[in-house]
C-alpha positions as CSV (number, residue, x, y, z in Angstrom):
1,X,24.0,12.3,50.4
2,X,22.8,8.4,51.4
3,X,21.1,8.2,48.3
4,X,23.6,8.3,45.8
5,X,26.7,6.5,47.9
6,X,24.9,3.4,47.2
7,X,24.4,2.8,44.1
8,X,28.1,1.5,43.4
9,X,27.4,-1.8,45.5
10,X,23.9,-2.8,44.3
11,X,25.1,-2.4,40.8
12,X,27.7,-4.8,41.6
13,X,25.2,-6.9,43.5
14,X,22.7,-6.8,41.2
15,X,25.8,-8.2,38.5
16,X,26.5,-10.5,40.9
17,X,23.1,-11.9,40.9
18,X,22.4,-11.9,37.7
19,X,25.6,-14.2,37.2
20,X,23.7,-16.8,39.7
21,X,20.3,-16.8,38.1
22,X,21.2,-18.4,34.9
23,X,21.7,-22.2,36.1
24,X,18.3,-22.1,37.2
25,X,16.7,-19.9,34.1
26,X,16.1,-23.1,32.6
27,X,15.2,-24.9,36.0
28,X,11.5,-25.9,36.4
29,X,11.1,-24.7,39.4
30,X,12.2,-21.0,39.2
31,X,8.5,-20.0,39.1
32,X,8.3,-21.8,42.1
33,X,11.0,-20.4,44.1
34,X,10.2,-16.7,43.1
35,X,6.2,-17.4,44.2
36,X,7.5,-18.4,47.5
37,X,10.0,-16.0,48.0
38,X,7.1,-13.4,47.5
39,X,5.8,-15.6,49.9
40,X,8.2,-14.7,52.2
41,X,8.7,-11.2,51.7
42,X,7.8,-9.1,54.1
43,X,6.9,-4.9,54.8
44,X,7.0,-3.3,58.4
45,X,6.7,0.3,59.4
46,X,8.0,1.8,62.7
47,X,7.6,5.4,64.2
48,X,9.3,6.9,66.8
49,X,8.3,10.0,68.5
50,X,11.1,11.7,70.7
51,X,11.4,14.9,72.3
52,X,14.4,16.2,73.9
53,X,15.5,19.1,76.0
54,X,18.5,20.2,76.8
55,X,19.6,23.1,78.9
56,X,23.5,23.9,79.7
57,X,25.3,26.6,81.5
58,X,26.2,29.0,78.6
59,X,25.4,31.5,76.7
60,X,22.8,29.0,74.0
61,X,19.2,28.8,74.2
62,X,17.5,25.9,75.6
63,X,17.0,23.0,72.9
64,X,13.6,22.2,72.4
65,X,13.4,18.9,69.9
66,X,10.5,17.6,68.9
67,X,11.2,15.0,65.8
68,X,9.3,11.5,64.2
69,X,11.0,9.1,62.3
70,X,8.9,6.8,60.2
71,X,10.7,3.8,59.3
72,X,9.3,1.5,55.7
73,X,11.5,-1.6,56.0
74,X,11.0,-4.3,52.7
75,X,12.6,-7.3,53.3
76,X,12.3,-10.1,50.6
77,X,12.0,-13.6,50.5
78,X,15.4,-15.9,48.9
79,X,15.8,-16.9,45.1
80,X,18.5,-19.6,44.9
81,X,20.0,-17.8,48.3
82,X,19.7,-14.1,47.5
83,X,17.3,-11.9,49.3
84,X,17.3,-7.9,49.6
85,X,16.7,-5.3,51.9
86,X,15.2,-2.0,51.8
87,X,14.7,0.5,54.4
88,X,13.6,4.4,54.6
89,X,13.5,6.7,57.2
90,X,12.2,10.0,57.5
91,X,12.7,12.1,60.2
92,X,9.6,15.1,60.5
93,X,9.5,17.6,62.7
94,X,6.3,18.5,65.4
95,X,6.5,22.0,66.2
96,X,9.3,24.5,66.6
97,X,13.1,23.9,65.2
98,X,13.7,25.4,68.7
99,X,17.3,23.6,68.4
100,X,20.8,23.3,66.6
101,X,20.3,20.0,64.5
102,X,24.3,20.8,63.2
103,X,22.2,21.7,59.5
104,X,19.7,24.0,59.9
105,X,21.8,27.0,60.9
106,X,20.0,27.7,64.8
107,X,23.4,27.9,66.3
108,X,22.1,30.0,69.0
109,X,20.6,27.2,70.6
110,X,21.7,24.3,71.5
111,X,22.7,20.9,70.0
112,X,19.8,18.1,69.3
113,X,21.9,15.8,66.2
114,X,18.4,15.0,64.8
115,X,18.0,17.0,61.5
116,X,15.1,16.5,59.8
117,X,15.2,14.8,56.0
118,X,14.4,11.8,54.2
119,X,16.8,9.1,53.7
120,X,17.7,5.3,52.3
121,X,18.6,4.0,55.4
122,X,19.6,0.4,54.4
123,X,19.5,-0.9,51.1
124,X,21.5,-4.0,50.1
125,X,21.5,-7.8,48.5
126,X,22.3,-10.7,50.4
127,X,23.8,-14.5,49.6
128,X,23.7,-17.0,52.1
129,X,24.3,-20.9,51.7
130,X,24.1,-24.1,53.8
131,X,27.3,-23.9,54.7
132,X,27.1,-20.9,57.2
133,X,28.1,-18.0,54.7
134,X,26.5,-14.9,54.2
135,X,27.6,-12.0,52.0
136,X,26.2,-8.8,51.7
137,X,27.1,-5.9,49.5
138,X,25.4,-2.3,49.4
139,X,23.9,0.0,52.4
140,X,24.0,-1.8,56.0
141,X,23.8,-1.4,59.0
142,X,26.6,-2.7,61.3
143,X,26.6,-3.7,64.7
144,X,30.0,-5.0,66.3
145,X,29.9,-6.4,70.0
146,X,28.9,-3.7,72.3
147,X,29.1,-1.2,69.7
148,X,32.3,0.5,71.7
149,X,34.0,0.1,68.1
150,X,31.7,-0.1,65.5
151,X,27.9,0.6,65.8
152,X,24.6,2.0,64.4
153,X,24.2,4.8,67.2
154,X,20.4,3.6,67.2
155,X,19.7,6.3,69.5
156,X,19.3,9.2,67.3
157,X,16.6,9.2,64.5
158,X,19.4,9.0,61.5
159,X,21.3,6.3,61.9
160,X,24.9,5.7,61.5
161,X,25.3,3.4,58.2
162,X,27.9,2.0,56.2
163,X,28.0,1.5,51.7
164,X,30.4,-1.4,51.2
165,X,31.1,-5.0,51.4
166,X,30.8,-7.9,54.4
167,X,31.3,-11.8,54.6
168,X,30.3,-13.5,57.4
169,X,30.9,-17.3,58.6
170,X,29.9,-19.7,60.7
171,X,32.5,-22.3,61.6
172,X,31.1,-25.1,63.8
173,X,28.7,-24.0,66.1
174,X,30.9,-21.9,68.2
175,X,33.0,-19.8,66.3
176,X,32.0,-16.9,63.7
177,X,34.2,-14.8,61.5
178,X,33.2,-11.2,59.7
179,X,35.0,-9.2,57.5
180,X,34.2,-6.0,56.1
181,X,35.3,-3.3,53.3
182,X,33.4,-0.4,53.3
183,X,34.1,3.4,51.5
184,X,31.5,5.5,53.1
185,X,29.9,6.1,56.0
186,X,26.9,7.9,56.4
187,X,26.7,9.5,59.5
188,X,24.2,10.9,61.8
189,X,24.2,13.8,60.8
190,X,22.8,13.5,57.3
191,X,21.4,13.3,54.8
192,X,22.4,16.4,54.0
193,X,25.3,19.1,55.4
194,X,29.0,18.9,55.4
195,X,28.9,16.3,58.0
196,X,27.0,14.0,56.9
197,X,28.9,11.4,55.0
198,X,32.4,10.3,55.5
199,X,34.8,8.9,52.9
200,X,37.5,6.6,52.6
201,X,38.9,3.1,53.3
202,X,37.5,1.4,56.3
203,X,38.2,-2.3,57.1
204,X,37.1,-4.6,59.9
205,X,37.6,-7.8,61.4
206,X,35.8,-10.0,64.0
207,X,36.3,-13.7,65.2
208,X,34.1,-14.6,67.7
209,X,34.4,-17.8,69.9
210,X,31.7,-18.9,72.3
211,X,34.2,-20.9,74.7
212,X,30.8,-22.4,76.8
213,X,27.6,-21.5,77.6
214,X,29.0,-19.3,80.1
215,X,32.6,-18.0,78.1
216,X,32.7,-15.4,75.3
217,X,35.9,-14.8,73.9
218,X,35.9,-12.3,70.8
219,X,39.0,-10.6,68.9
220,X,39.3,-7.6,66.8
221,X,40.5,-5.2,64.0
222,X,39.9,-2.0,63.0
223,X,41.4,-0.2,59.6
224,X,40.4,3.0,59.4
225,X,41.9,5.6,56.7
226,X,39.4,8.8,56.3
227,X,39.7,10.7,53.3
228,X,38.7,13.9,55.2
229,X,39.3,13.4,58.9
230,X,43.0,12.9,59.1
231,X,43.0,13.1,63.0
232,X,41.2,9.8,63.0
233,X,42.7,7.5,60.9
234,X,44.1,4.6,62.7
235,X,44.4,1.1,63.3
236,X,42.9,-0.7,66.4
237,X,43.3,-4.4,67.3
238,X,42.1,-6.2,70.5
239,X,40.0,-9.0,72.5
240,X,37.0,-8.9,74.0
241,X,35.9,-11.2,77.2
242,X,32.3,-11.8,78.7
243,X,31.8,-14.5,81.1
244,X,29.8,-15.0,84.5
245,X,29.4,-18.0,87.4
246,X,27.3,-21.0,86.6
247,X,26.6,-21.5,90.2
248,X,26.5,-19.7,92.9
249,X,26.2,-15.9,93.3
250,X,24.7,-14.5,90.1
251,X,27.5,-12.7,88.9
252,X,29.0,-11.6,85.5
253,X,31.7,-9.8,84.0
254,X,33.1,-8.1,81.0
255,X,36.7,-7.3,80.0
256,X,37.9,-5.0,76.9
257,X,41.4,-4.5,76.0
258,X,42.4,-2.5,72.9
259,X,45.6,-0.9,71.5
260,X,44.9,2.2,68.7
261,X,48.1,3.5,66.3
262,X,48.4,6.0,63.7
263,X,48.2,5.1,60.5
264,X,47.5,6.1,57.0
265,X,47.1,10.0,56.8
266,X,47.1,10.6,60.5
267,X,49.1,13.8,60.8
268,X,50.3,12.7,64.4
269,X,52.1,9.7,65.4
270,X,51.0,8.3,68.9
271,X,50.1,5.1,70.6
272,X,46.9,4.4,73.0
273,X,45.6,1.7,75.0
274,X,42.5,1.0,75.7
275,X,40.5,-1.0,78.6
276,X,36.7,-1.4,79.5
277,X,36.1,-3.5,83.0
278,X,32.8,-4.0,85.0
279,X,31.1,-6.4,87.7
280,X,27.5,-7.3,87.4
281,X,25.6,-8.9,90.3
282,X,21.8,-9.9,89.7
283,X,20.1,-9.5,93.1
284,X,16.3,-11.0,93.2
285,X,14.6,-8.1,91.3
286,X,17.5,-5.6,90.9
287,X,21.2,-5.7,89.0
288,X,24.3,-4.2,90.5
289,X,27.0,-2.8,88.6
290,X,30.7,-1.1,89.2
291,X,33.1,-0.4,86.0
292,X,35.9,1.5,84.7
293,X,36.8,2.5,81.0
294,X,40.2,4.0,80.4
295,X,40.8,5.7,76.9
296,X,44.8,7.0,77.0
297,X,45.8,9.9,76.4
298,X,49.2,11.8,76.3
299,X,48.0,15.6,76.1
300,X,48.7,16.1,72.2
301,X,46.4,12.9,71.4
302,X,44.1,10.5,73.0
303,X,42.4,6.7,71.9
304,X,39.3,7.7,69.7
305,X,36.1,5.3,68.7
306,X,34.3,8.0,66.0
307,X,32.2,4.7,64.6
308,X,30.9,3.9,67.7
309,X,27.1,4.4,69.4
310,X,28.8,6.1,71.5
311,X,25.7,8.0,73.5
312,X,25.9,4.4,75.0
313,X,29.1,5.1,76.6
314,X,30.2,7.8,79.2
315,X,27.1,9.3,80.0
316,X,24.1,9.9,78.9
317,X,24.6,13.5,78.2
318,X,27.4,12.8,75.8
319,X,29.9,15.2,76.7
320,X,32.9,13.1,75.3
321,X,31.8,12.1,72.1
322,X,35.5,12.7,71.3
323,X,37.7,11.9,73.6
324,X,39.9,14.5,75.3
325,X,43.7,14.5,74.4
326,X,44.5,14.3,77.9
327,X,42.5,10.9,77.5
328,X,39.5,9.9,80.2
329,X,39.2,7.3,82.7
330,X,35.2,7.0,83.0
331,X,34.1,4.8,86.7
332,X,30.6,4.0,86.9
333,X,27.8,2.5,89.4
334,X,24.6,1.7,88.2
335,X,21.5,-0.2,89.9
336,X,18.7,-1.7,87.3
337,X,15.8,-3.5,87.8
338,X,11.8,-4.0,86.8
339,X,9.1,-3.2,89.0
340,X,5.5,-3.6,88.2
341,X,6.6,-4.0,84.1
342,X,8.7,-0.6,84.4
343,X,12.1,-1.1,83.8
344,X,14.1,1.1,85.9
345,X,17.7,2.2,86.0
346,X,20.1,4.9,87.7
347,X,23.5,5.3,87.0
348,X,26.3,7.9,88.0
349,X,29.7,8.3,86.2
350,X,32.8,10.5,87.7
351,X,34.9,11.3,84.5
352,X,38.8,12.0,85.4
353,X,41.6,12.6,83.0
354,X,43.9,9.9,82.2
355,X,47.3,12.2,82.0
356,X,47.3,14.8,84.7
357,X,44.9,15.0,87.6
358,X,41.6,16.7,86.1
359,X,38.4,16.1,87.2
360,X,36.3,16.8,84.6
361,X,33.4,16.3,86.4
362,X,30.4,14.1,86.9
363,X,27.3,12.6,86.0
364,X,23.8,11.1,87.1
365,X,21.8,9.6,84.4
366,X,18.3,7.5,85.4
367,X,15.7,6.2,82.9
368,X,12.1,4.3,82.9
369,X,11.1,2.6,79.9
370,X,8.0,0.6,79.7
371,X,6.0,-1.4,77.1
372,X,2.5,-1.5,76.8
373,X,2.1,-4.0,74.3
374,X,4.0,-5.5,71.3
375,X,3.4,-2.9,69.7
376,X,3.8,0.2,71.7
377,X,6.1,1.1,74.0
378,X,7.7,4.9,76.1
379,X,10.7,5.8,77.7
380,X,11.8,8.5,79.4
381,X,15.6,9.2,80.4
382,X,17.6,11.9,82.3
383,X,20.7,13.3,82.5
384,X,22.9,15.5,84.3
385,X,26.4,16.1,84.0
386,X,28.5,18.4,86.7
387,X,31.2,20.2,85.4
388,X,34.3,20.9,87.1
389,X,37.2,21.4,84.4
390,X,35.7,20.0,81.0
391,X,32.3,21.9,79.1
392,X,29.5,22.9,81.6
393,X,26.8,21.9,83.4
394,X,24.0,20.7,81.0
395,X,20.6,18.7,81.6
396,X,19.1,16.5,79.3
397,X,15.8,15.3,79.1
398,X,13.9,12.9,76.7
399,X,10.4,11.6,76.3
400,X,9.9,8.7,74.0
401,X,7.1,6.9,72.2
402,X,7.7,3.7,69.6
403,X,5.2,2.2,67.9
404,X,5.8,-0.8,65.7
405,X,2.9,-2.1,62.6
């Protein structure tokens, strides 16, 4: 369970601190700096009402989810550099458990990932100095770049966090470095069940370079060795590029390459590559897009991301949440815009195998969000994904409501 993987890192935190405090026990103005980091401190609450649908073309019941998470986030003002973070969720259900939530044994309906519980989402100490260096040791959530690698999957009530340790500089004003060690993730699945933590040794890397105002150039590392999920274990490096025209048309781009090996305790030995390519063009009122992803495969093994948000990737419906050992190649279109304060976007996503020549079928996906203050805000979002040789039809549906104190 969350609530006792992080105990290890604010111990040492809390050590850590207590080291730092004493050159200014005797300083005059330590009364001072703790009134104004009360000062500073500050409490928010967020709720977020979602329910979700989902029909498929099998034998399960239809998934009725109807779930609020209440978020308490503390955040405190800095003492000689350190500051803290606290935040709970709980997720509640409204109604019915008309759904397979992976924990509460419905498996004759199914799967919504949202199980209901109450949980220490974040909770962590933080140094920073004047020289561009933050370190931060405990609960956290972690967002890498687009997330493809590393992510919070924000999407589902629970979110994906990680206990460990992070460093993070700033060198210049163009160039940041982060490195990570963490020894538990706590998944989405949580905070209770089988599934809901995973341990082991997970290491990461990042150096990003911001080559103009226009030029993003990032590289980076992934370590991961699972105590209990052998099959993913592996080591990823790569580069990431996002850049677009300073005159002219209005267009952008982004380019991903990656390679993934075995390593550690992976029982198979294999090799992937990994590339992520799309064309944005910003039209007056509307945004254009055309991509392709490729994650290899070779039949007996294919390129994996499990600690990505990865319902932001391949479809909405998230039918490959792990990728298929035959691999997938994933070409999109997608048209966004905002009309009358709605935003408004439609997507559709034809989903081939990378070894062989299966179709596994497509998808449509289309969403409206819209906020009707600072406060409050609704979405709603569909998806439908066409089988032809991988899973079966199935039709998602979600209504949204977020409301922020």
């Amino acid at each position: 369970m969350k609530t006792s993987a992080v105990t290890l890192p604010l111990a040492i935190s809390a050590a850590l601190a207590t080291l730092a405090l004493p050159a200014y026990s005797q300083s005059n103005d330590l009364s001072e700096q703790l009134q104004q980091a009360l000062k500073q401190s500050t409490v928010s609450a967020h709720f977020r009402y979602r329910l979700e649908y989902v029909e498929q073309d099998n034998v399960l019941d239809d998934a009725v989810a109807s779930s609020l998470r209440s978020r308490l986030t503390v955040n405190t003002g800095k003492v000689s550099g350190f500051s803290a973070l606290l935040q709970l969720d709980n997720v509640s259900l409204l109604g019915n458990d008309n759904y397979n939530s992976t924990v509460n044994g419905k498996t004759a309906y199914s799967v919504v990932a949202d199980p209901k519980g109450t949980d220490i989402n974040q909770a962590l100490l933080r140094y920073q100095n004047n020289n561009g260096t933050t370190l931060s040791a405990g609960r956290q959530l972690v967002n890498q770049l687009n997330q493809r690698f590393l992510g919070g999957v924000g999407w589902r009530q629970n979110e994906q966090t990680l206990d460990g340790y992070r460093i993070q500089q700033q060198i210049g004003k163009n160039v940041s470095a982060e490195l990570g060690h963490y020894y538990n993730v706590n998944r989405i699945f949580g905070p209770k069940g089988a599934a809901a933590d995973q341990n082991g040794s997970f290491n990461t890397a990042l150096l990003q370079w911001q080559l103009s105002p226009a030029h993003q150039l990032a590289a980076f590392g992934y370590d991961f060795d699972f105590a209990n999920w052998a099959a993913r274990s592996s080591r990823t490096i790569g580069v990431d590029y996002q850049g677009k025209l300073t005159t002219g048309p209005k267009l952008s781009w982004h380019l991903a390459l990656a390679k993934q090996d075995d390593a550690h305790n992976a029982p198979l030995s294999f090799s992937h590559h990994y590339h992520r390519l799309s064309l944005s063009w910003a039209l007056d009122g509307i945004t254009l897009q055309a991509g392709q992803e490729r994650l290899a495969g070779n039949g007996q093994s294919a390129f994996q991301t499990p600690l990505a948000t990865l319902h932001a990737f391949s479809g909405f419906a998230d039918m490959f949440l792990n990728t298929p050992n035959s691999g997938l190649r994933d070409h999109w279109l997608q048209a966004s815009g905002k009309f009358n304060n709605v935003a408004l976007a439609l997507a559709y996503h034809r989903f081939d195998s990378d070894v062989g020549s299966s179709r596994y079928g497509d998808e449509w996906n289309a969403s409206a969000s819209y906020a009707v203050n600072k406060k409050l805000s609704g979405l709603i979002k569909v998806a439908y994904y066409n089988a032809d040789t991988l899973a079966v039809d199935t039709s998602k549906v979600w209504l949204m409501l977020s409301y922020q104190l």
